[in-house]
N, C-alpha and C positions, 0 to 999 in steps of 0.2 A: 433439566433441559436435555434434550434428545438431539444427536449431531448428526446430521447429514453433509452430503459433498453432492454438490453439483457442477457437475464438469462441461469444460465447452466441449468435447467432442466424446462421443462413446466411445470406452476402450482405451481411455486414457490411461499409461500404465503410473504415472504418477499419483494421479486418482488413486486408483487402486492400490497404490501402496500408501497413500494417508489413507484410505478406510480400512487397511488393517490397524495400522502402526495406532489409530485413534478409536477404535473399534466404533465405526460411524458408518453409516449407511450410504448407498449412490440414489441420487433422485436422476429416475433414464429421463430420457432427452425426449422420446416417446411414447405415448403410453402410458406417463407416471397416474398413480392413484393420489401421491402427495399431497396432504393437505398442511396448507401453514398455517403459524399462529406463533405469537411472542415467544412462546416456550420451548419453540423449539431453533435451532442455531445451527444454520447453512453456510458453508462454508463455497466462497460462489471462484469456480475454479477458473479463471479466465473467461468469463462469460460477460458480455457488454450491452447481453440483453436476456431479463431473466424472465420466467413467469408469473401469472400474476401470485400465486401459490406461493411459489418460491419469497417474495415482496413481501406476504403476509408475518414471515416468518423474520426472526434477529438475524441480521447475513453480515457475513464476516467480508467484506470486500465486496462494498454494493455494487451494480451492475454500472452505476454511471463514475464510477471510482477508477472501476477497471478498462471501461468503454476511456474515459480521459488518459488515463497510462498508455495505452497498447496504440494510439495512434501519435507516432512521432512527432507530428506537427504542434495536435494542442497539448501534449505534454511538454512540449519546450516555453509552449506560449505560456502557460500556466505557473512553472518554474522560472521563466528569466526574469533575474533581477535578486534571485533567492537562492538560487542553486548553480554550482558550476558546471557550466556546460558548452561546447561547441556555438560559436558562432553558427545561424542557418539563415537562411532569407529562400523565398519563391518569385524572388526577381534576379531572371539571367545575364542582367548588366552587372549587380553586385556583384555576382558567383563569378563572373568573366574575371572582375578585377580582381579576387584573389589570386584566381589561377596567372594572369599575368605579371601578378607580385612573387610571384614563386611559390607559391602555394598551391597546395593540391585541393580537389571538390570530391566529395561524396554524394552521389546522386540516391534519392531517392524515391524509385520508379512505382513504389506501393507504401502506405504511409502506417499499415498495420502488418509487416510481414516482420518475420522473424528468422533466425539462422540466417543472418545477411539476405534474404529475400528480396529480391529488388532491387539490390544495390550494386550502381556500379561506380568505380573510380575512376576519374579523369585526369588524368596528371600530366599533361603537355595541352600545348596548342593543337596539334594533330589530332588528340583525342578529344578534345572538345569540338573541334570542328568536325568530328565526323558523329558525333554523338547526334542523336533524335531528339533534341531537346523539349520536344510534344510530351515523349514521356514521363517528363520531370516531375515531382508531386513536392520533392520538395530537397534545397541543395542546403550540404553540410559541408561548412572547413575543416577541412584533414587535422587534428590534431595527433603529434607525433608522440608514441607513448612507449615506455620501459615496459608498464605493465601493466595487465587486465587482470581486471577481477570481477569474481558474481560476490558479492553483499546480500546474505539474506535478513531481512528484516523483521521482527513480526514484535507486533505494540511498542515501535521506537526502541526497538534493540535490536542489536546485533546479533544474533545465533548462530553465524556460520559464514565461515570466508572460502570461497573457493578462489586460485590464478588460473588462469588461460596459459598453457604450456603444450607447448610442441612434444604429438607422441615418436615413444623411441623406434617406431615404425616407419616414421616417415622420413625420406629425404633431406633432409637440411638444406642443403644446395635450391631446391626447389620449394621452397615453403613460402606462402605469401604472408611477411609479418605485419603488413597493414591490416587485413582483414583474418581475424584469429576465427573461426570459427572452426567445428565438424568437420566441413566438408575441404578444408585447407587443412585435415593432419592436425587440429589442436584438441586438447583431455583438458580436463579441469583436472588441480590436484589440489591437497590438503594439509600432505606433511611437509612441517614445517612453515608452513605460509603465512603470512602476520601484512595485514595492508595499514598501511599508514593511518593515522587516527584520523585525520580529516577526510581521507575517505571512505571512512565508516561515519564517519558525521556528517558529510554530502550524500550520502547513500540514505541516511532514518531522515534528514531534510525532506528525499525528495519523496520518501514512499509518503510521510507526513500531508506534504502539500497534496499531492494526488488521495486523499484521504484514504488510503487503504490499511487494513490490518495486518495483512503480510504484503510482501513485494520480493523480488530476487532482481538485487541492482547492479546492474551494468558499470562499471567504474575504472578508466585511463587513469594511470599517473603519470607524469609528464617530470623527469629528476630533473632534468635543464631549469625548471621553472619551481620546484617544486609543488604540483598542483593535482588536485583531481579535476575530474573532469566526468562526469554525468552522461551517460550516454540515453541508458531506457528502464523502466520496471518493467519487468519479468512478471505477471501477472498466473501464470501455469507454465514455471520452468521444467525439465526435465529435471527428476528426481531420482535416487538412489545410493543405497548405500546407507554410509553413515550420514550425510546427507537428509536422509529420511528422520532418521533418528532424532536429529539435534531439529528439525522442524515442526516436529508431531508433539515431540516434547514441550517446547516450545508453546505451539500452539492449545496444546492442552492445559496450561497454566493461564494462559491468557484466559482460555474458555471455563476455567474453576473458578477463574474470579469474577467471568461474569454473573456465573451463578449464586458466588456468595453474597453478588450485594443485593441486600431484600427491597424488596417490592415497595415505592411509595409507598406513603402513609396517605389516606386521603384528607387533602383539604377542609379543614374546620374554621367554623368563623372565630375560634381562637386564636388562629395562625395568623390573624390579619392584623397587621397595626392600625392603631388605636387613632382616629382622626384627629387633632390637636386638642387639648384642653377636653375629651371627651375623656369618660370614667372605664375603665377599665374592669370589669366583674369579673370575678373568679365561678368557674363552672359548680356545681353544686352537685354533688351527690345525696340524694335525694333518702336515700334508705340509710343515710350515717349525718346526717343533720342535725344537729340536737337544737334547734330552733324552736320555741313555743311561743306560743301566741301573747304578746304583751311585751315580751322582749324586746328590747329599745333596739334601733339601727343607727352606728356609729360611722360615719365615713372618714376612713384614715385616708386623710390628706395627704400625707407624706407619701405614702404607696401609691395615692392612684386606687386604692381596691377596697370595694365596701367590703363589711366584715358588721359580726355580732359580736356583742356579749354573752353571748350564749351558745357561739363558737360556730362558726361552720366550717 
């Protein structure tokens, strides 16, 4: 089977670092000549809507797997009940009565954006009241968290833990720790990191239920409570490093065993069970028979299976 990547946007450098690390090819966004078919195994890079090409072909994280992930809303809808995760509602009488329990709101102004895109936090009365609640797509309860982490997944395991850690560049004094991201001063790092087992088991839950092959899970812990807490999959996270390494690997195992399992056998009316009390005949090979003509036909009762005396 022949591996391609199809990426949602051209120039993806993650892309191109799994089409080295898996030596697999890019199907472009424009232009492609791609032609699919079973045999060959797309690797569908954040993409929520693929071609029809791309369809024909074994795809590692179909386009409605990933289209369900990447929008906040139905992936919570999808997962509640199953996986730990934030209270949300898109009713602003709810979301009021958190924030006047003492609780804080997470607003979300885009329901597919990413690097906190969209998001803004509410945390007083003053801030809610001056908020445009028009733009609302969909509100989250602040859960307070020790620590964050990226959970990578690929076929219900764990391959790689990254935390959310403040770089040594940045300010301390100044750092927003509610919202860990890039653009607020935070690095992922590696050494030494170990996330609690439950949130590696809410983490392959959730890529699970969202039926995907890989994921990069989003994961709070909460020590007050002991708890994880589910936030989103990562469907085409930024990649690099060892990082690369431990997912290409990864993924390249997953994809050796799809190839080892063979092909259907086709359907013979041998394969069919036998309708009650009906006889059961054994197939006959015709050029190794030693059947002749006058030879008596015995039916063994016991089997179920005629047979000769003269052997077949």
């Amino acid at each position: 089977m022949s591996l391609f990547i199809y990426p949602y946007r051209t120039g993806s450098a993650s892309a191109a670092a799994l089409r080295t690390a898996l030596n697999a090819k890019i199907i472009r966004r424009e232009g492609s000549k791609f032609k699919g078919h079973e045999k060959k195994i797309v690797l569908n890079w954040g993409c929520s809507v693929t071609p029809e090409e791309v369809e024909k072909a074994t795809v590692l994280n179909p386009a409605s797997a990933v289209k369900l992930a990447t929008n906040k809303k139905t992936f919570f809808e999808k997962v509640t009940g199953e996986v730990n995760i934030p209270e949300f509602t898109t009713d602003q009488t709810v979301a009021n009565g958190w924030l006047l329990s003492g609780g804080k709101v997470v607003v979300r102004e885009t329901l597919t954006g990413h690097s906190a895109e969209g998001l803004v936090m509410l945390e007083d009365v003053s801030s809610w009241d001056s908020y445009d609640h028009s733009r609302a797509k969909l509100y989250v309860k602040y859960v307070p968290k020790k620590d964050e982490y990226r959970i990578h997944v690929v076929s219900g395991e764990v391959v790689d833990v990254q935390q959310k850690a403040m770089s040594s560049r940045v300010d301390s004094s100044r750092v927003n720790w509610q919202v860990r991201n890039h653009q607020n001063g935070f690095i992922y790092k590696r050494e030494g990191v170990e996330a609690p087992e439950v949130a590696k088991e809410q983490a392959i839950l959730a890529t699970e239920l969202c039926g995907l092959h890989y994921g990069a899970v989003d994961v709070i812990w909460n020590a007050h409570y002991e708890k994880a807490y589910v936030l989103e999959v990562n469907t085409a996270p930024g990649l690099e490093g060892q990082t690369v390494n431990n997912i290409s690997e990864a993924l390249e195992q997953a994809i050796q065993r799809m190839r080892d399992v063979p092909p259907p056998r086709p359907l013979t009316t041998w394969d069919l069970p036998p309708e009650p009390g009906a006889l059961r005949v054994s197939p006959v090979n015709t050029r190794s028979a030693r059947y002749t003509a006058g030879t008596p036909i015995v039916l063994n009762t016991a089997n179920d299976f005629l047979t000769s005396e003269g052997g077949f």
